[in-house]
C-alpha positions, 0 to 999 in steps of 0.5 A: 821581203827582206833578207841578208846578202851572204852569211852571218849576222854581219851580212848586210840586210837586203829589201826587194820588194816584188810588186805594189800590193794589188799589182799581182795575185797573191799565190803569183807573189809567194811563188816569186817570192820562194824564187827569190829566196831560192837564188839567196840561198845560193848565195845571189843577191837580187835586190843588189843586181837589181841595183846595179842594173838600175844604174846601168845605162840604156843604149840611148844613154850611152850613145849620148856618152859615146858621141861626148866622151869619144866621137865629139872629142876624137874624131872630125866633124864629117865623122861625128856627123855622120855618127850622129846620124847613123845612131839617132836616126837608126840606133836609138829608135830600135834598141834605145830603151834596151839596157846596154849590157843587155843588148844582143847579138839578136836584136842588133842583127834583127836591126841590120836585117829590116836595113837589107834594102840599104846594104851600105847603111846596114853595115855602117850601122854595125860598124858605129855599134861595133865602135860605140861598144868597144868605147863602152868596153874601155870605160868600164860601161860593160864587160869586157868582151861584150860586143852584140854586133860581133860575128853578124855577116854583112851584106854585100856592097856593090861598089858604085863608080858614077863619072860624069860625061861630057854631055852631063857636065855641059847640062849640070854647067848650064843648070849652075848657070841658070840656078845662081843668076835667073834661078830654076823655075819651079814645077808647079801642079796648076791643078793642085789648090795650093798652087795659087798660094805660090807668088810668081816671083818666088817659083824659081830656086836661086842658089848662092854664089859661094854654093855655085863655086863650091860645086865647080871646086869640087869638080876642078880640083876633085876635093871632097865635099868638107875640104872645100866646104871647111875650106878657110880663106887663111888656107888659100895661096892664090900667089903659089897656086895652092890651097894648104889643108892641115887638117883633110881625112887624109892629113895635112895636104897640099891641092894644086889650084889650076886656073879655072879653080883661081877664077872661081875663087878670085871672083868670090867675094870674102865675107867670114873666114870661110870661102864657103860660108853658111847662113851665119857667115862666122860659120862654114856651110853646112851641107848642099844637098839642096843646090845639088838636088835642084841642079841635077833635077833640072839637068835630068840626071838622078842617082848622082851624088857630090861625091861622084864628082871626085870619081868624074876628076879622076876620070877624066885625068885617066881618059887623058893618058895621066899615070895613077901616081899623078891623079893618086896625088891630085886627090891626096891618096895617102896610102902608104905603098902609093906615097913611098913610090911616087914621093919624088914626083915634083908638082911641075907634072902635078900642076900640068896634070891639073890644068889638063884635067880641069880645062877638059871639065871647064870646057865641058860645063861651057858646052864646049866638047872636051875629047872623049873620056874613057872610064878607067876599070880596076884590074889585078892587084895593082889597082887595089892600091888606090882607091878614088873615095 
């Protein structure tokens, strides 16, 4: 059908077709048709809307907008990682065909709703829906006000404060051992047909130096995991005792290297530009989901995750009489009433505080037994100001 989009001979001629013949009854089509005509008379173009609704991008579309203009350019590399994640492996599955200034609160929340089993995922994907759409706001994508993840209650996290003890430091010690010299043998199911298709040689699992040191730096220096995976051997002072970061999730930071931190770095062998390196040795490792996985398997202990070897440096600095300001600062907490209170703190009681904790946990990887560690509970006020994450 064809019709004129306002009035007047001047206005321009419109064609919306409403179906290719024989797709609908005809009575169905006269009966579009007079809607169509309808909504013209009142003054709406519908070939037009329909137009720019073809030009409209999907959410599909724009998460790949989102992570090029905006995450990849902006934002670290953990974070657009993590983007990446949350929006192609939850995202784009559920809501990815919707044109995205039709997306609605409704179908965003029915989304968070089927993730209830994972609080902490649920609401981070509101979180990178919230954002990509507040991006989408300010190019011009949608309206401004559009924001379908808006007003969704989230669920409630239970906040997970996982410390190692002595006795899991001393068996996660022995599994590293064992995993970057002999290798951990492998469980194989004799009964199962494939089993004899396993060389005998390869039934163990070796992990590689440089992934056996990641994980020991974590634990003497309470880094985070891309600190030291991203770590470049330019940033290494092993004359000062120091490695100089200039760009952590924090800022430019500087981490006190006690001894057992130097010996593992002096022992590592420097083969790329990362202390770390990954299968291309130009590049920094990705990731050690595998060696910790094998690692804590064989040590008996499930649920911990890497970034729980932070909370077990503060924990042992805690259980050892250190005052927060002292471990606030070995961990690179930036938070601005801690950093104006204790920004004259020297790093003399900064360097014993960190020989002190990292002897503790060397001692316990060894199997020898460190004093007892006391976990620290968060109370009042004051503590809200630091946080071990």
């Amino acid at each position: 059908m064809v019709y004129r989009a306002g009035a007047g001979r001047g206005a321009p001629m419109r064609r919306y077709t409403i179906a290719a013949v024989g797709k609908i009854a005809p009575e169905r089509a006269r009966t579009r048709a007079k809607v169509i005509l309808g909504a013209v008379a009142h003054g709406h173009d519908p070939a037009g809307q329909k137009t720019t609704e073809r030009g409209t991008p999907t959410v599909a579309e724009l998460v790949d907008r989102f992570m090029v203009d905006h995450v990849r350019a902006k934002r670290k590399d953990g974070t657009a990682e993590f983007y990446l994640d949350v929006l192609d492996r939850i995202v784009k599955p559920a809501l990815g065909t919707a044109k995205a200034d039709k997306l609605t609160r409704v179908q965003v929340s029915k989304l968070h709703s089927s993730l209830a089993e994972t609080p902490f995922q649920a609401n981070r994907v509101l979180a990178v829906v919230g954002s990509m759409y507040a991006f989408a706001a300010r190019t011009d994508i949608v309206a401004e006000g559009t924001h379908p993840a808006r007003g969704i209650e989230k669920f409630k996290e239970s906040r997970r404060e996982r410390f190692l003890t002595s006795d899991e430091l001393e068996r996660i010690g022995g599994a590293i051992r064992e995993a970057e010299t002999v290798g951990i043998a492998w469980t194989v199911d004799e009964t199962k047909p494939t089993a004899k298709h396993v060389a005998k040689e390869k039934r163990s699992t070796r992990i590689a130096p440089s992934a056996a040191a990641a994980l020991r730096l974590l634990l003497f220096t309470g880094c985070r995991l891309r600190e030291i995976l991203h770590l470049r051997w330019q940033h290494v002072d092993i004359e000062r005792g120091c490695l100089f970061l200039p760009d952590s999730k924090s800022g430019r930071k500087t981490v006190i290297l006690n001894a057992p931190a130097l010996s593992v770095l002096n022992n590592l062998e420097w083969i790329g530009p990362y202390v770390v390196p990954g299968d291309d040795p130009e590049m920094p490792r990705h990731d050690l989901k595998r060696p910790w996985g094998a690692i804590t398997k064989r040590a008996g202990l499930t649920g911990v995750r890497l970034h729980d070897l932070r909370h077990t440096y503060a924990s042992f600095g805690a259980g050892s009489g250190l005052g927060l300001p002292i471990i606030g600062r070995l961990l690179g907490h930036t938070q601005a009433v801690t950093t104006a209170r204790y920004a004259h703190l020297d790093n003399d009681p900064l360097r014993r505080a960190s020989e002190s904790i990292a002897g503790q946990i060397a001692a316990a990887l060894d199997g020898k037994r460190p004093p007892t560690v006391t976990p620290f509970r968060r109370k009042a006020a004051r503590w809200k100001m630091h946080s071990y994450n």
